[in-house]
Every structure is written in C-alpha cells, then in structure tokens.
KEVEXLUM-223286 format. One record per residue: residue number from 1; x, y, z negated of N, C-alpha, C in turn. Coordinates in steps of 0.1 Angstrom, whole numbers, plus 5000, padded with zeros to 4 digits. Each point is the difference from the previous one (the first is absolute). Last residue first. Layout:
% residues N
REC|NUM|X|Y|Z|X|Y|Z|X|Y|Z .
...
END
This chain:
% residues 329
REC|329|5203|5209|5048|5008|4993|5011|5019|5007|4993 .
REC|328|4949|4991|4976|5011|5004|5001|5008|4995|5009 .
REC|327|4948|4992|4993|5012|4994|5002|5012|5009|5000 .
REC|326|4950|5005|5010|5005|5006|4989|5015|4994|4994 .
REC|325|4976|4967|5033|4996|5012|4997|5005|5008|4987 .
REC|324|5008|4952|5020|5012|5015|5005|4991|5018|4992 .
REC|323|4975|4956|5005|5010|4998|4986|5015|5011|5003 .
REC|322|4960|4996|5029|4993|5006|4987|5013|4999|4991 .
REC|321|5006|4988|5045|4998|5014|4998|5001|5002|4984 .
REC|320|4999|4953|5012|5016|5007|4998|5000|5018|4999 .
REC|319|4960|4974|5002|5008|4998|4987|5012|5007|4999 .
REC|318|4980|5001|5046|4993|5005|4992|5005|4999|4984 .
REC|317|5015|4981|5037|5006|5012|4999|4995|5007|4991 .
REC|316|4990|4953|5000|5014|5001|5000|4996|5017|4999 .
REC|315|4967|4987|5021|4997|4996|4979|5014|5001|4994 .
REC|314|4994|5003|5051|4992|5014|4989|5004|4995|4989 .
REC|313|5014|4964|5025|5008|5013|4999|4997|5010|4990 .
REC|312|4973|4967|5005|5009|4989|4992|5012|5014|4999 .
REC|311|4967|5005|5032|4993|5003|4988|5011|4993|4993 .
REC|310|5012|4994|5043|4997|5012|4996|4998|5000|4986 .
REC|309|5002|4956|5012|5012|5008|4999|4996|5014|4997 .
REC|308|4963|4977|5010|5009|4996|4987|5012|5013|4998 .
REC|307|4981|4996|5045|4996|5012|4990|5000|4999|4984 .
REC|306|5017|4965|5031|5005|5016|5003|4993|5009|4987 .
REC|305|4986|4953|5005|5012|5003|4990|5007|5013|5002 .
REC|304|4956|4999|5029|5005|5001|4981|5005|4997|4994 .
REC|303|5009|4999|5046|4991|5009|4997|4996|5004|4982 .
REC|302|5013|4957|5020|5010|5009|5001|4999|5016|4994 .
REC|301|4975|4958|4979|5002|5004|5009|5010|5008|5003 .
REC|300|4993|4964|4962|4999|5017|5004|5001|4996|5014 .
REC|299|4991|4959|4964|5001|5006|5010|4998|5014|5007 .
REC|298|4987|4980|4947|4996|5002|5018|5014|5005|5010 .
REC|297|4980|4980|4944|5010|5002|5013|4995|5000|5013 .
REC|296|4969|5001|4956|5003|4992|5007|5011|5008|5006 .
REC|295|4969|5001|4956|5010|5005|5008|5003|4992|5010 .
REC|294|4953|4998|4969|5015|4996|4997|5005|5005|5012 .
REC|293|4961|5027|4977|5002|4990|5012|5015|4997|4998 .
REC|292|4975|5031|4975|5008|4989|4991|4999|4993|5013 .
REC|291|4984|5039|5007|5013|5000|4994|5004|4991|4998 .
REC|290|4962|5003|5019|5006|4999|5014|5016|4999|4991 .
REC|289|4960|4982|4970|5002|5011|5009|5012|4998|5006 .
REC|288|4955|4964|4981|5017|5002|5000|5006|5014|5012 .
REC|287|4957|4982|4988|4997|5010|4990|5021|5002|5002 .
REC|286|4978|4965|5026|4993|5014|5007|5002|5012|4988 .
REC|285|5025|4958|4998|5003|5007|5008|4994|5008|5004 .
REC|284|4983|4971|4963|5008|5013|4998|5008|5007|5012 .
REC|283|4968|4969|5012|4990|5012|4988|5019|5008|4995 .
REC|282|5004|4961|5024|4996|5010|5009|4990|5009|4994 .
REC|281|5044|4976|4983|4987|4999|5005|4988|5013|5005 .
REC|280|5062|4985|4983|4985|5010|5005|4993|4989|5006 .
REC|279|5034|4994|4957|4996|4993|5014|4990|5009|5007 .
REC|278|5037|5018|4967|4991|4997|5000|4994|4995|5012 .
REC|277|5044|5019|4990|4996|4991|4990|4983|4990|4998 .
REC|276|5018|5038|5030|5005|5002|4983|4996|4991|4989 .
REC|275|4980|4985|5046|5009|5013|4999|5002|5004|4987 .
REC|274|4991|4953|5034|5003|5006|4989|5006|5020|4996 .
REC|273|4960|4967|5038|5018|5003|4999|5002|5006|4983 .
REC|272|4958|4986|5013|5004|4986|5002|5018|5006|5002 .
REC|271|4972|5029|5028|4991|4992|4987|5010|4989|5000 .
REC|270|5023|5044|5021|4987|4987|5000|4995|4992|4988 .
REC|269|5030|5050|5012|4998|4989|4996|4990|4990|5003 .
REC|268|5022|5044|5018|4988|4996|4997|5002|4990|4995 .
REC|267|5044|5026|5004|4991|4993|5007|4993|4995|4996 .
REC|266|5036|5045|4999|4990|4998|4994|4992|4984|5006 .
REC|265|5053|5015|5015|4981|5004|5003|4989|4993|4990 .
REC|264|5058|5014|5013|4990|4995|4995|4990|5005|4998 .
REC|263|5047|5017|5010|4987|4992|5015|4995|4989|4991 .
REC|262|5034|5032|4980|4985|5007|5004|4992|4988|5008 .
REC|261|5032|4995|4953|5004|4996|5020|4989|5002|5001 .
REC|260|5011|5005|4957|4991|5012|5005|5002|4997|5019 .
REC|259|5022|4976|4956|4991|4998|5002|4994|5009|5008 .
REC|258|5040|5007|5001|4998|4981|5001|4982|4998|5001 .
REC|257|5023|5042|4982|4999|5002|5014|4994|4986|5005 .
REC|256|5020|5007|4954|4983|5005|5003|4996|5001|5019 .
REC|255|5046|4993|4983|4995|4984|5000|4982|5006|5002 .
REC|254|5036|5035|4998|5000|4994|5012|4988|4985|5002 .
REC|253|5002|5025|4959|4996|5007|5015|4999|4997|5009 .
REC|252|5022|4980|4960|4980|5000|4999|4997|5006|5013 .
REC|251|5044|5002|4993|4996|4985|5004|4984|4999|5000 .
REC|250|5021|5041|4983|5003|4994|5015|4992|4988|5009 .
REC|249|4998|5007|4949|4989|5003|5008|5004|5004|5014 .
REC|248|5034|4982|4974|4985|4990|5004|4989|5007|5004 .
REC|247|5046|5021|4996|4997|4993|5009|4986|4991|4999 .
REC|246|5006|5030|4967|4996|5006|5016|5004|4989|5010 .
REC|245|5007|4987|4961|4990|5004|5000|4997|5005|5008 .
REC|244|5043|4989|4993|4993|4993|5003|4984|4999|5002 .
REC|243|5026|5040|4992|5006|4992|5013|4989|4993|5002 .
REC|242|4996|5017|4952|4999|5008|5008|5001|4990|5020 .
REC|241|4996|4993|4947|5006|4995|5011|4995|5003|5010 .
REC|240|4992|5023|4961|5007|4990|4996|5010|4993|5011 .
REC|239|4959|5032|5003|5013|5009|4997|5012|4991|4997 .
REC|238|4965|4980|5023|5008|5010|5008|5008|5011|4992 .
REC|237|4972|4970|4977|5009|4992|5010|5005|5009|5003 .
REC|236|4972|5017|4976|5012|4994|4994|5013|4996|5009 .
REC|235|4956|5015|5016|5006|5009|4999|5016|4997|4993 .
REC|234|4961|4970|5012|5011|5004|5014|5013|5013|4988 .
REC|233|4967|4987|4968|5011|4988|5007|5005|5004|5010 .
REC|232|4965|5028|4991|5018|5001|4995|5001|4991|4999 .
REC|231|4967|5002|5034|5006|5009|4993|5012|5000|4993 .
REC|230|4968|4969|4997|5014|4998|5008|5004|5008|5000 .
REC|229|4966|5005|4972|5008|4985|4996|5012|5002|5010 .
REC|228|4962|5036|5003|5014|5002|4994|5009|4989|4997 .
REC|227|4967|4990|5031|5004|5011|5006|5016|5003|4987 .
REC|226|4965|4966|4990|5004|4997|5012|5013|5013|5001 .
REC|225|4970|5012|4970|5009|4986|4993|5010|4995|5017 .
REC|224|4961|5029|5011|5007|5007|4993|5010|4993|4996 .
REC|223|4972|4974|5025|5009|5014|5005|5009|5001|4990 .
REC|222|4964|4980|4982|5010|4989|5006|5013|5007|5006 .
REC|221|4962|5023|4985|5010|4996|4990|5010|4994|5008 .
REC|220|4967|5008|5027|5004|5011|5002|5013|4997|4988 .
REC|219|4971|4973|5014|5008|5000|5004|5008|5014|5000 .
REC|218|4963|4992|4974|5009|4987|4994|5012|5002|5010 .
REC|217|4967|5034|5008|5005|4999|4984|5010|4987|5000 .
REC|216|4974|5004|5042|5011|5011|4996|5007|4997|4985 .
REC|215|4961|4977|5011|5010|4995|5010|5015|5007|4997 .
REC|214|4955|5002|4973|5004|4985|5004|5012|5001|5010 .
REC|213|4991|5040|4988|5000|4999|4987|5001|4982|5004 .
REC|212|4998|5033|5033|5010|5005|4995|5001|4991|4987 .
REC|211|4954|4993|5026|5017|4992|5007|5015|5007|4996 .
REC|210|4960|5019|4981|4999|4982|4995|5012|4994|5013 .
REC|209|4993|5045|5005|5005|5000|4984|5003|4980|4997 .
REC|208|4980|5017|5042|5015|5003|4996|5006|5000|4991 .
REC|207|4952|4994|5006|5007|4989|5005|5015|4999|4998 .
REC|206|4978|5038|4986|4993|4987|4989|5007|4990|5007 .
REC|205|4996|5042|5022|5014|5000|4990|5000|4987|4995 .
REC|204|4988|5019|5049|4990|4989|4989|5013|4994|4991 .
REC|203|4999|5032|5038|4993|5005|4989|4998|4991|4988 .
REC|202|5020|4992|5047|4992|4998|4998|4989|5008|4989 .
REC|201|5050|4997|5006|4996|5006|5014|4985|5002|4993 .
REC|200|5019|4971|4970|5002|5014|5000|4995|5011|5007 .
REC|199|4995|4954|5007|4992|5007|4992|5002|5012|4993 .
REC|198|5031|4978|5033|4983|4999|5006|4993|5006|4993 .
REC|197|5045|4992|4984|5000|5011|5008|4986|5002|5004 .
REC|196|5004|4964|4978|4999|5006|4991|5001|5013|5000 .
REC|195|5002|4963|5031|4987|4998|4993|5001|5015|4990 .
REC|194|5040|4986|5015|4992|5008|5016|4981|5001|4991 .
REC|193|5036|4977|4974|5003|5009|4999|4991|5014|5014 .
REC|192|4989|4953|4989|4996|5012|4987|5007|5009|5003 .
REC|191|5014|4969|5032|4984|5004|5000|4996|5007|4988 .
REC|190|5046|4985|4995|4993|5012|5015|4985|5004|5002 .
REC|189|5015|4967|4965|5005|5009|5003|4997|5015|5009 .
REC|188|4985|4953|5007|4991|5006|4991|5007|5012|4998 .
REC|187|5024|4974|5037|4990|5007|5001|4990|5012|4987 .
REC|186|5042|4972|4986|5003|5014|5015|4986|5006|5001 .
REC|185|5014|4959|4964|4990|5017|4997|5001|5010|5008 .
REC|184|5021|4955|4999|4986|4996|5003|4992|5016|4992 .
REC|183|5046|4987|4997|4993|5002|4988|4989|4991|5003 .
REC|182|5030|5007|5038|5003|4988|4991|4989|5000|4988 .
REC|181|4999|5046|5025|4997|4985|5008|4999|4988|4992 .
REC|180|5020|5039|4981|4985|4994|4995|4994|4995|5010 .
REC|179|5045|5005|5008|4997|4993|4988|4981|4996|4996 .
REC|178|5019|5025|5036|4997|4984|5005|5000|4998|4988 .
REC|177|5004|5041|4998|4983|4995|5004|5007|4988|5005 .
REC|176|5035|5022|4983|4988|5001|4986|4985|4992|5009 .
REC|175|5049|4994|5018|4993|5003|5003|4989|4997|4990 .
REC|174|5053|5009|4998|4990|4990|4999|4984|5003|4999 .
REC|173|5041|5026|5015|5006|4984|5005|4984|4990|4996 .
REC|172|5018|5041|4966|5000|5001|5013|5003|4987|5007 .
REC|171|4976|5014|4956|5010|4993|5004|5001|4999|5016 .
REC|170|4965|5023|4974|5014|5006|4993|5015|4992|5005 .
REC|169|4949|4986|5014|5000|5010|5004|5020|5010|4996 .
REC|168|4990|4953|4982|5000|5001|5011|5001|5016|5011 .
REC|167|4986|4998|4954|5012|4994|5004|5006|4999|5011 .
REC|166|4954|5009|4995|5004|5016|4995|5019|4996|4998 .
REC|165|4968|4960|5008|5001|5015|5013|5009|5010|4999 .
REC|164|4992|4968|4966|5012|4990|5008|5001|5016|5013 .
REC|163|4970|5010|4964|5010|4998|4992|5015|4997|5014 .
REC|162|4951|4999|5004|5005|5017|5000|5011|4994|4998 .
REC|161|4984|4961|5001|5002|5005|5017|5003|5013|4998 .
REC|160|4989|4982|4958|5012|4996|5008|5002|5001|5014 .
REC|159|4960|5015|4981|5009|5007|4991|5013|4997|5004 .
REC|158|4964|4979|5022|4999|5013|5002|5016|5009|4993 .
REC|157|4985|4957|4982|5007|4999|5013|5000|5013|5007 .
REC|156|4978|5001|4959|5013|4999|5000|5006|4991|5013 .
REC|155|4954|5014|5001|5012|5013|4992|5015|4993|5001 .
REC|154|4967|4971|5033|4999|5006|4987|5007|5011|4992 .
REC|153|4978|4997|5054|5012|4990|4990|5001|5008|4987 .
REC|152|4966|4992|5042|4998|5002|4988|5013|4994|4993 .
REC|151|4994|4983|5036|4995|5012|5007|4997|5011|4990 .
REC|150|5036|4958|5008|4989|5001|4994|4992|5018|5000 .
REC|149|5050|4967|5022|4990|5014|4999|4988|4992|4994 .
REC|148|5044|4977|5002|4987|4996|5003|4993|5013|4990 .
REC|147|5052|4985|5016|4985|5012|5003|4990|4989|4996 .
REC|146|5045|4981|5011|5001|5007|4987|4987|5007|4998 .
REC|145|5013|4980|5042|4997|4988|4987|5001|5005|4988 .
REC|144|5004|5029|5040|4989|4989|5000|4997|4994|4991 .
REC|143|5037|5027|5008|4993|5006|4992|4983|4988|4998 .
REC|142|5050|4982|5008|4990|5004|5006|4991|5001|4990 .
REC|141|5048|5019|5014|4994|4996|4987|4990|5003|5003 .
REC|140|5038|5016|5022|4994|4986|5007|4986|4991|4990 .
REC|139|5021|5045|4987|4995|5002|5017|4995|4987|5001 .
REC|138|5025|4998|4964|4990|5008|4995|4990|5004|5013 .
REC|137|5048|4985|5002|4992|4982|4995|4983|5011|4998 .
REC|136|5035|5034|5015|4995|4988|5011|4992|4988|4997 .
REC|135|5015|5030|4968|4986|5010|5012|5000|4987|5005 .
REC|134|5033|4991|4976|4987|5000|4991|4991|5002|5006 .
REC|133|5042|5002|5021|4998|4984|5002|4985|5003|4990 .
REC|132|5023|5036|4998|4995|5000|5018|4991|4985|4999 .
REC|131|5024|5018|4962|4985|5011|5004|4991|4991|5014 .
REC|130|5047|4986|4987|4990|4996|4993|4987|5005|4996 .
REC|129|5036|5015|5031|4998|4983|5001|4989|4996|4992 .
REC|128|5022|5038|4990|4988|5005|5009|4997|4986|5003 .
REC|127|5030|5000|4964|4982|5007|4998|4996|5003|5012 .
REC|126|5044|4988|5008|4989|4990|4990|4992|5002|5000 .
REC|125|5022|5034|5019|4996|4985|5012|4993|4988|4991 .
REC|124|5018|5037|4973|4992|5006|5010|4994|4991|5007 .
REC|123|5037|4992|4970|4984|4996|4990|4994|5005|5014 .
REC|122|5042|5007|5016|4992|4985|5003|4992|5002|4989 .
REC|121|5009|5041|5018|5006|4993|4991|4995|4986|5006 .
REC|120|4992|5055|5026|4996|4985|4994|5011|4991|4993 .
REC|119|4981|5059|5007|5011|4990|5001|4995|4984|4996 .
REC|118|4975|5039|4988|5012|5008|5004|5008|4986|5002 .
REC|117|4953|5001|4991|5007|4988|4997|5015|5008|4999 .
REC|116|4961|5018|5021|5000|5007|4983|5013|4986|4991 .
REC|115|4990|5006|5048|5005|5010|4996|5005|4997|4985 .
REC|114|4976|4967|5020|5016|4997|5008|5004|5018|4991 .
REC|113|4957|4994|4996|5000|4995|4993|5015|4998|5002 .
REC|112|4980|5025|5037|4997|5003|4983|5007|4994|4987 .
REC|111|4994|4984|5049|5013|5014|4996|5000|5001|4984 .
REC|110|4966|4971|5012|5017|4989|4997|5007|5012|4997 .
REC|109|4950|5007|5008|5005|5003|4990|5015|4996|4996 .
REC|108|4976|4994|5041|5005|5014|5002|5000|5002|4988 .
REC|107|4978|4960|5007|5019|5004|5001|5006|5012|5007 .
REC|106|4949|4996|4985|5010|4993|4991|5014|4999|5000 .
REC|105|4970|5021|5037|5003|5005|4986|5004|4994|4988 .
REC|104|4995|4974|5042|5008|5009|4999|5003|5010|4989 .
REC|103|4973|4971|4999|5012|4991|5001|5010|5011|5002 .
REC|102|4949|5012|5000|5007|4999|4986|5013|4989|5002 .
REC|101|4981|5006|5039|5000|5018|4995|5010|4996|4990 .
REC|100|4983|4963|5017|5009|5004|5011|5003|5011|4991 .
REC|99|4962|4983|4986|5013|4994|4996|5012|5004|5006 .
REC|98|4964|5019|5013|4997|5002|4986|5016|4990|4994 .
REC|97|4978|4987|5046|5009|5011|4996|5004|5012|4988 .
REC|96|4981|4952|5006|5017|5006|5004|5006|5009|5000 .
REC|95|4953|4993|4978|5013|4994|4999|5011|5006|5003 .
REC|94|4952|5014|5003|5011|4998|5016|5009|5003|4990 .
REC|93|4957|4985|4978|4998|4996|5016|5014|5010|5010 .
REC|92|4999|4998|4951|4998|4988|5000|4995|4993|5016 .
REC|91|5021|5041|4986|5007|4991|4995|4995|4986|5010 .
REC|90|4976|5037|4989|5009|5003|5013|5009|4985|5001 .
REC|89|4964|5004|4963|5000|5000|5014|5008|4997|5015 .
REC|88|5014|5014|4956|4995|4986|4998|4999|4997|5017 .
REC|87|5002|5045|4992|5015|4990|4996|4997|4989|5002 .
REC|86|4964|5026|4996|5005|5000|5015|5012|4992|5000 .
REC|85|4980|5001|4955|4995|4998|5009|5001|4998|5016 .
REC|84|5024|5022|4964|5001|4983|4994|4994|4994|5010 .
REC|83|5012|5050|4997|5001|4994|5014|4998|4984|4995 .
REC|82|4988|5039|4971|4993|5000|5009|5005|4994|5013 .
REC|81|5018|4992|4955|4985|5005|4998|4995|4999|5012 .
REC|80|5044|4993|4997|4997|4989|5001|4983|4999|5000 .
REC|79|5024|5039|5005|5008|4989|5009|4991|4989|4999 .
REC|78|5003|5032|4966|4989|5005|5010|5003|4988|5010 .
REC|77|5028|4990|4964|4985|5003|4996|4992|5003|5013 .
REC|76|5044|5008|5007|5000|4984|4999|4986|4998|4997 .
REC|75|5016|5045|4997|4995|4999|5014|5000|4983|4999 .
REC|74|5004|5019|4957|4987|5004|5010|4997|4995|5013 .
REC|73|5041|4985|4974|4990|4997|4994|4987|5005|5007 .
REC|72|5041|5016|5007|4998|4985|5009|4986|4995|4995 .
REC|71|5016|5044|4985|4995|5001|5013|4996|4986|5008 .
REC|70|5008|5004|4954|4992|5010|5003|4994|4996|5011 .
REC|69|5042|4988|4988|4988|4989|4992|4990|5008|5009 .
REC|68|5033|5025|5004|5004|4987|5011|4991|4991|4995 .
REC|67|5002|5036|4974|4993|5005|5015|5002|4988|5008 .
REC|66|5015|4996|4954|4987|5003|5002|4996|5003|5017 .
REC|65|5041|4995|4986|5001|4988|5006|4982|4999|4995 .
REC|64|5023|5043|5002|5003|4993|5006|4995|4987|5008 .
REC|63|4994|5031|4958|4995|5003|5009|5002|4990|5015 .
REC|62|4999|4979|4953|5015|5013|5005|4988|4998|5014 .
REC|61|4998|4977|4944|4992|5000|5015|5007|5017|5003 .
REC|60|5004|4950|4972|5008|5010|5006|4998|5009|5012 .
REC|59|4978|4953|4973|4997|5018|4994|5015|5013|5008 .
REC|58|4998|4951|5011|5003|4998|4988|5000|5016|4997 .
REC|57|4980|4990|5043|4995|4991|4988|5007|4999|4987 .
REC|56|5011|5029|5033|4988|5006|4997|4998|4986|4985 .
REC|55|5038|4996|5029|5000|5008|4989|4989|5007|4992 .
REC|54|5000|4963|5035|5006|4998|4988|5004|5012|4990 .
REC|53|4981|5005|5041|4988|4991|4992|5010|5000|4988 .
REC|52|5029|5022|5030|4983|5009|4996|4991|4989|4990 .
REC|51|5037|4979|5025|5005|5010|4991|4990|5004|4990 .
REC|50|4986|4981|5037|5005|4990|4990|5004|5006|4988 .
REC|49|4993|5023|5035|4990|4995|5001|4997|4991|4984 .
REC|48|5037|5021|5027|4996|5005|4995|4989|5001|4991 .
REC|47|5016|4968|5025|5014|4999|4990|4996|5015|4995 .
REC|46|4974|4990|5042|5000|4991|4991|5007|5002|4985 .
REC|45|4996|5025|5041|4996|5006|4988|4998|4993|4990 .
REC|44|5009|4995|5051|5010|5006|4992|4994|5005|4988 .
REC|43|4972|4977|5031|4997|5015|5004|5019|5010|4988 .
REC|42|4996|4951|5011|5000|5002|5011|5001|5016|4997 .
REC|41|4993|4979|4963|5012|4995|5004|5001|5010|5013 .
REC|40|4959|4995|4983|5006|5006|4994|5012|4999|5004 .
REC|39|4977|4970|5018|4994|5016|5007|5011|5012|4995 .
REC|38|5005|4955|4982|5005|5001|5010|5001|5015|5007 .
REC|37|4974|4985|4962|5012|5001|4998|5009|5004|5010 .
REC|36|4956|4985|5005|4997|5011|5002|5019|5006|4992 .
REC|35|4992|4961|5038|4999|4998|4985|5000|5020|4997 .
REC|34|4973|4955|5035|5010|5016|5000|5003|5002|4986 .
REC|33|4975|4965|5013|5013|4998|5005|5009|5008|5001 .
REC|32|4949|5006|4993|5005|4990|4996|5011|4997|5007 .
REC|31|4977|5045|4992|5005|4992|5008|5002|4985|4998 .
REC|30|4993|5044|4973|4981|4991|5007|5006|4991|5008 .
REC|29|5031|5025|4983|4998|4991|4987|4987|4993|5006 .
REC|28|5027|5035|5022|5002|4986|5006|4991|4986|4987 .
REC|27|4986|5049|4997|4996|4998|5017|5010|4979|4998 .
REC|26|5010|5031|4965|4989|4997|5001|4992|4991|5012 .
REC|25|5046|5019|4998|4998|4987|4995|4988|4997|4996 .
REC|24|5004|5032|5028|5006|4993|5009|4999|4988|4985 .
REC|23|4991|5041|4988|4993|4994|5007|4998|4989|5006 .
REC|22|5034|5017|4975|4988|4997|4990|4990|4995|5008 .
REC|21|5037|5020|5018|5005|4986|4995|4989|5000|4991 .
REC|20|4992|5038|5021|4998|4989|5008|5007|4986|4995 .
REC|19|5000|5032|4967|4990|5002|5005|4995|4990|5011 .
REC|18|5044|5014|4984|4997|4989|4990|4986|4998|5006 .
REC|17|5024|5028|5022|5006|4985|5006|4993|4991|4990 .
REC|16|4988|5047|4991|4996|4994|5016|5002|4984|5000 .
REC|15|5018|5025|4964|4983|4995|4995|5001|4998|5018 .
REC|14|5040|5012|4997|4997|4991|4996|4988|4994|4995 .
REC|13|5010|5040|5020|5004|4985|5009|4999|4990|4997 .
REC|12|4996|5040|4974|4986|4999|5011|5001|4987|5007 .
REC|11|5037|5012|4963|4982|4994|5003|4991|4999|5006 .
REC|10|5054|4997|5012|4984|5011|4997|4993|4995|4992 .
REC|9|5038|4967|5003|4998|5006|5010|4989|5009|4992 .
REC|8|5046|4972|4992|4993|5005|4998|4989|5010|5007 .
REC|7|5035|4952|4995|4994|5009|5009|4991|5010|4994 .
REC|6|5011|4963|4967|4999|5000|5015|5000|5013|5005 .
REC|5|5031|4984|4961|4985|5005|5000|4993|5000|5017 .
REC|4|5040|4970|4974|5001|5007|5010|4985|5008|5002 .
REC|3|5008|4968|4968|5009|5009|5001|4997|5011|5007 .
REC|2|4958|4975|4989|5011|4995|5012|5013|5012|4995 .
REC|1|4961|4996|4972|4999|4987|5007|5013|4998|5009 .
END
C-alpha cells in the first residue's frame, strides 16, 4: 500500500492498539455523528486495518493482518453487543457531554493522519478541501426529511443499512449511525441488537435465534459486502494516489467534527410538528422515543462551556496516547 511500510511495532502492541481501535470503533458506530473509521484513525491502526481486510479477502493469509482483524473485530463486536444500549442512552439524555468527549477523540486522530502523509502537496489541500466541504453539506443534511422509521423493516432495507453502516464504519469522517439515521433503521437496529443481548442474558435461545435470523442475518450481509467493497477501494486509492487520499480523509476528520457541536438537546415535540417526515399526533408522540426527538441549539453556560473544554482535552490526549502506543521513537 504505502512505499514506505509503517512503523513497526510488537505484537503485543499491536493486538492492544488494534483492540481499543476496535473498541472505540465499535462504541463510535452506536453514535450518530461519530465515525467508527475515525476511531480507527485516531487509535493509529487504520492503514493496518485496511491492509489486513484486503489481503485476507483476496486469500492472503499472514499472521499479521489476522491479529489486527482478529483483535478489531472482537473488541468492535463486544462494543456494540453490550454498550448499544447505555450508548444510546447516554447519548441521548447528556449530549454535550458525550459529544464534548468524542470531538476531542476524533481530533486527536489529525497527528495521525499529518504523519502518515510524510509531507503536503497541493493534491493534499485539494482532497482535504474536499473531505471537508462533503462532512460539511452531510452535517447540515436534514435527517428529518429523509426517515420515515417503520417498526418492522424489511430484509432488504436492513441489508442496505448493513451495506451503507459497515461503509461508513471503513470511511473515516462518515458517521455509519447517522446514515442509518437517514435509512430510518438507528432505533430498530439497536433495539434488536440490546433485544438480543436481553435474551441471551435471559436463557431464551428461541428469541435470539429469531432476532439473529430477521435482524442479524440480512444486516449482518450487508456488513460483510459493505466492509470488503471499501476496504479495497480505499486500498487502491492509497496505493495509486496516495497524498490525495489522505488528504480527503483529512478533510473527512476535520469536517466530522461540524456535526458533533455539543450544546444540543434532544426537544419534545408537539402535536401537529413534523418529525422524519411525519406529522405527530398524539397516539404517535406517546409511542415516539426520547432518540428520535429533533435537536435543538442551546446556549452554554460558563461552567459548561468550561467543562466542554476539558472533555474536548481528555478525548485529544487520550487518541493521541493510544496512537503513540508501541510507536518507535
């Protein structure tokens, strides 16, 4: 992929860094505005990442870029298994600061990506210009007039939300859960996937089978096609045109930030307002959840644009630890 081979670090260091970059892109894929590409970026393992898919997929298989599948693959899996729920949650009643966190750990991926460039060209400023202006029209994009959730969605919409997620999750900048926001498949999604942890916990295989088989199975394809389709396309590109490519997912980095301004608040709707497309009345606003409340801007205080800042830090030193880890000085 790259002349220049990256940095070479342990394997211990390296199943680590791939491990929390698995996590972390698990954890941002329940996000809507976080991209799990990014995570990867941030934890330094991306371009290993990429590597690894594409050589498994055309039968080339090296201890290597098995462990870095391996390890992203598990801890991304568990990530989303048993945090889809609280994630949602957390999300959905303290925003800011959830958002405050992941602004930071997203541009504590710029060192990273400024490294692996060794230097800028003008294709560089092109392609970041043009990462940036895409995040940016993609942030302002009202998810409102694209959704209309159904509570029961069919295989093959399931199958293209695996397909756009599992994209999105490989493209750093583009957030896999605001896509299946747009789908209209965030909440059902999630809820089979917490629905499915419940029945496990529970003993009750029959329910977990029939939600692995209407919910999992179709999005789980979707994934897979999703996952190796870009995969190597990123991979061409970057062995082909290298610069400019990295500058757009520059541009994807800095432009994923646009969407994640922390001082917004979940707001109740009324009867008679429009949400995803749909007029609420007062039979569907008592079946309408706290997730799909439309957003509103607020006004910070001192006190919590302060503690923004903090958390906006952590999330900076924190990416920046994970992507120095095992690092050759």
């Amino acid at each position: 992929m790259d002349p220049e081979e990256p940095r070479k670090t342990t394997a211990l260091f390296l199943a680590f860094r791939a491990a929390v970059g698995g996590l972390l892109m698990g954890l941002a894929n329940l996000v809507p505005g976080i991209s799990g590409g990014t995570m990867l970026l941030a934890a330094g393992v991306y371009p290993e990442f990429i590597r690894a898919i594409a050589q498994v997929t055309t039968l080339r298989f090296r201890l290597r870029p098995i462990l870095v599948l391996a390890c992203v693959i598990a801890a991304g899996a568990l990530a989303i298994l048993f945090f889809a729920g609280p994630v949602k949650n957390l999300v959905v009643d303290h925003r800011w600061i959830m958002y405050s966190l992941f602004i930071g750990l997203t541009l504590g991926g710029l060192p990273v990506v400024w490294r692996l460039l060794g230097g800028a060209d003008r294709s560089v400023w092109v392609g970041l210009a043009a990462g940036f202006l895409a995040m940016a029209a993609l942030a302002y994009l009202p998810v409102e007039q694209f959704s209309s959730r159904t509570d029961e969605a069919g295989y093959a919409m399931l199958f293209v939300a695996g397909v756009a997620g599992a994209g999105a999750m490989i493209l750093p900048g583009v957030s896999g859960g605001y896509l299946l926001l747009v789908l209209g498949q965030y909440v059902p999604i999630l809820s089979a996937i917490d629905g499915f942890r419940e029945a496990l916990q529970g003993g009750d295989a029959g329910t977990a089978f029939e939600i692995a088989l209407s919910t999992g199975l179709p999005v789980g394809l979707g994934v897979l096609l999703g996952v190796v389709g870009v995969s190597n396309l990123l991979r061409i590109l970057l062995d082909r045109y290298r610069k400019p490519t990295l500058g757009v997912l520059l541009g994807l980095l800095l432009g994923a930030v646009i969407g994640l301004w922390p001082f917004q608040r979940g707001v109740e709707p009324e009867a008679g307002d429009v949400v995803k497309g749909r007029v609420m009345t007062v039979e569907l606003l008592q079946k309408l959840e706290p997730a799909d409340y439309p957003t509103r801007y607020f006004r910070p205080g001192g006190l919590q644009a302060g503690s923004a800042a903090i958390l906006l830090l952590a999330g900076y030193g924190i990416t920046g630890a994970i992507s120095r880890l095992g690092r050759e000085t």
